[in-house]
TIKE-943788 format. One record per residue (C-alpha): x, y, z. Coordinates in steps of 0.05 Angstrom, whole numbers, padded with zeros to 5 digits, always signed. Each point is the difference from the previous one (the first is absolute). Example, Ala and Ser with C-alpha at 12.3 -4.5 7.8 and 13.67 -1.06 7.14 Angstrom:
REM TIKE-943788
+00246-00090+00156 +00027+00069-00013 
This chain:
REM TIKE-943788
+00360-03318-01869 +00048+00028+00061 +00072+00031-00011 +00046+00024+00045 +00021+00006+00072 +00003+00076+00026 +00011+00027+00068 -00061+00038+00003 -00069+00016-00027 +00022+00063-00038 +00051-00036-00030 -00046-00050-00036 -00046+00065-00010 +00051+00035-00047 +00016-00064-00035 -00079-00015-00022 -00051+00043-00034 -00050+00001+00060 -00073+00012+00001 +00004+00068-00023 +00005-00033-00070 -00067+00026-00039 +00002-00068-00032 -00027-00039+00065 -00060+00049+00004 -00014-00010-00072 +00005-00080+00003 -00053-00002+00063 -00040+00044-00035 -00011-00032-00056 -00016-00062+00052 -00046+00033+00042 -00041+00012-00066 +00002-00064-00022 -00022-00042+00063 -00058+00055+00013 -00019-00005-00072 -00001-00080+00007 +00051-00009-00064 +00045-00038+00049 -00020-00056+00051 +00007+00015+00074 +00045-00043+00022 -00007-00015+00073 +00071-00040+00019 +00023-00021+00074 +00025+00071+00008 -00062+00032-00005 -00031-00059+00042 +00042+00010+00057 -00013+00075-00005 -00083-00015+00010 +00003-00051+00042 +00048+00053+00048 -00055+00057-00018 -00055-00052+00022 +00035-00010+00077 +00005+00079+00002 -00079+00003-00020 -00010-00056+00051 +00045+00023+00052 -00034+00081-00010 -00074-00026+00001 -00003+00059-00057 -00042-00013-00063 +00034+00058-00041 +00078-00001+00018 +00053+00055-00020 +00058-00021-00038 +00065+00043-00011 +00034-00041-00064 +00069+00037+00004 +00040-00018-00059 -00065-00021-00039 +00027+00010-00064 -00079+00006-00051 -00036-00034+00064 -00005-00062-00029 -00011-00033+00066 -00061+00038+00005 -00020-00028-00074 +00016-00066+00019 -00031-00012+00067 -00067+00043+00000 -00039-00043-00026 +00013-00050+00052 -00023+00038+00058 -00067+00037+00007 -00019+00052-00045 +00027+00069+00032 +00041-00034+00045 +00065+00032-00012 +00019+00071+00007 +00067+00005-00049 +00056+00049-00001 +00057-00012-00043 +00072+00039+00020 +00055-00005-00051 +00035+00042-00045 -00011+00067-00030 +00004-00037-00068 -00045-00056+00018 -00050+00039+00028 +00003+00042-00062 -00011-00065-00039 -00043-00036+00036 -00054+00049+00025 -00035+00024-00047 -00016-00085-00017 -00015-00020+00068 -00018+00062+00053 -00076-00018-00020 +00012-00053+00054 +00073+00011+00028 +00024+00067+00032 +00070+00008-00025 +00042+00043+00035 +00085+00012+00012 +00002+00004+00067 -00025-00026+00066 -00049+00044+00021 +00021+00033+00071 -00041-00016+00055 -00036-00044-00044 -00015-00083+00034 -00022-00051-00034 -00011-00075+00017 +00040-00024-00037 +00064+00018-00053 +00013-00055-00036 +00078-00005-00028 +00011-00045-00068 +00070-00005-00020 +00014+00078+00014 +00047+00001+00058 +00064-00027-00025 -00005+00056-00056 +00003+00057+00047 +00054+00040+00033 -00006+00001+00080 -00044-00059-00016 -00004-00002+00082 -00020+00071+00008 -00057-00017-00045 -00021-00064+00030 -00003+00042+00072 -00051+00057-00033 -00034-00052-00039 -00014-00045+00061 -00018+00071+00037 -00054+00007-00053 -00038-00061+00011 -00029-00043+00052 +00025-00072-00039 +00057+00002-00060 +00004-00059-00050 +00076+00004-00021 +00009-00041-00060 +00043-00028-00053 +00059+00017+00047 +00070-00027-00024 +00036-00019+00071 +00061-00040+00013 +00043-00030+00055 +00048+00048+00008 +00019+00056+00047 -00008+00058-00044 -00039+00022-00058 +00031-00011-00068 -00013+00046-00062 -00006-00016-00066 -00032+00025-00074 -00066-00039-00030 -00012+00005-00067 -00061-00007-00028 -00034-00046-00041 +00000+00028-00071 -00078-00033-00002 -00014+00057+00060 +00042+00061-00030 +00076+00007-00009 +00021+00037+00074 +00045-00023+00053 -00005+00027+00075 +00039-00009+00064 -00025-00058+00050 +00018-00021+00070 +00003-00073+00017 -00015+00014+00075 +00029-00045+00063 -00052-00033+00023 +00013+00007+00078 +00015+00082-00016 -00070+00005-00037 -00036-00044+00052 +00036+00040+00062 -00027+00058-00040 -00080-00015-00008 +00001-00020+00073 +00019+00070+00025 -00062+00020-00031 -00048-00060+00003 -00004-00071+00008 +00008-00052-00052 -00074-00041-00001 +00024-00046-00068 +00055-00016-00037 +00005-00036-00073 +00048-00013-00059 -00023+00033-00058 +00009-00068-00048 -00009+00035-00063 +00069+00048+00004 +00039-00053+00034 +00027-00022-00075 +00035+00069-00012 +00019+00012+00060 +00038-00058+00024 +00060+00018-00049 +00020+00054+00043 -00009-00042+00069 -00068+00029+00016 -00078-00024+00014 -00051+00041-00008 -00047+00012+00062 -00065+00029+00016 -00036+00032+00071 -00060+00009+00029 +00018+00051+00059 -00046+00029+00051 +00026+00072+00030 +00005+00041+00050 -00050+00047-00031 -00057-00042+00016 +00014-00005+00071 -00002-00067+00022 +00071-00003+00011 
């Protein structure tokens, strides 16, 4: 659910709880545990689809067998979880950035296959950073996007609320009380702002609606998009 209309990102941010909130670290936790454990089915929907067949044109496009991913805003890595098994054993090298919290949470379930860490490491490149439904949640969302796209040679920006408007507008999400009871901040970004913005740094290869949030998000005007960007790290621009 969305609320609100405020002139800025810090706005919404003192309105909500945010991701600070020791209850979102908990919740994935006790997730992460479950799926590895095999108590709860994998469920592979059309948003994790998209995200392997996108990780499949990097492979292709690389000619690597064993490809680098940077999953900022990972949450447990549950991408990871989900989508192993579908590509050859070893295949994936995995490192999780999120929150103090989460990473407190979640590492001690996963790190036997994930590195979990609460930065980007500097200096650090991988192939590719993968970004599922993590920018809108962040303040200087565009600062971010520039250092994650100067991290990797390809970016998968996902789950992206965009609209056609001008500016940006900022709002409060609550979450679902099935997830955990916490509320952040979230940009609905203008799409010609966010696409002017990836192609400073790259070059837009694919585009597609992510069908599976367009429900929730079309109450407040927006669709929900997904990229498969090549950048200028990889030098073929």
């Amino acid at each position: 659910m969305f609320s609100g209309d405020y002139t800025s990102f810090e706005e919404a941010a003192r309105n909500a709880v945010g991701y600070d909130d020791p209850n979102a670290g908990t919740a994935a936790a006790t997730r992460l545990a479950a799926m590895i454990a095999g108590t709860n089915p994998v469920e592979i929907d059309g948003r994790f689809q998209q995200v392997h067949s996108a990780l499949c044109i990097v492979r292709e496009r690389l000619q690597k067998q064993r490809i680098s991913v940077l999953d900022f805003g990972g949450g447990s890595g549950s991408y990871y979880f989900r989508l192993k098994d579908y590509f050859p054993e070893d295949c994936l090298d995995w490192t999780v950035v999120e929150t103090p919290n989460m990473v407190q949470a979640c590492a001690p379930i996963g790190s036997s296959h994930v590195a979990y860490l609460t930065d980007i490491p500097d200096g650090q490149q991988y192939d590719v950073a993968v970004v599922s439904g993590t920018l809108q949640y962040l303040p200087e969302a565009y600062g971010w996007l520039e250092r994650i796209m100067s991290a990797a040679k390809w970016v998968i920006l996902t789950r992206l609320p965009v609209r056609e408007a001008l500016n940006d507008k900022f709002m409060v999400q609550t979450v679902p009380s099935h997830i955990h009871n916490g509320s952040m901040p979230i940009a609905m970004f203008s799409e010609s702002k966010m696409r002017t913005a990836i192609e400073t740094c790259g070059r837009i290869e694919q585009t597609w609606l992510v069908a599976l949030d367009e429900g929730s998000l079309a109450a407040v005007g927006a669709k929900p998009l997904g990229f498969l960007i090549q950048t200028r790290k990889i030098g073929l621009l």
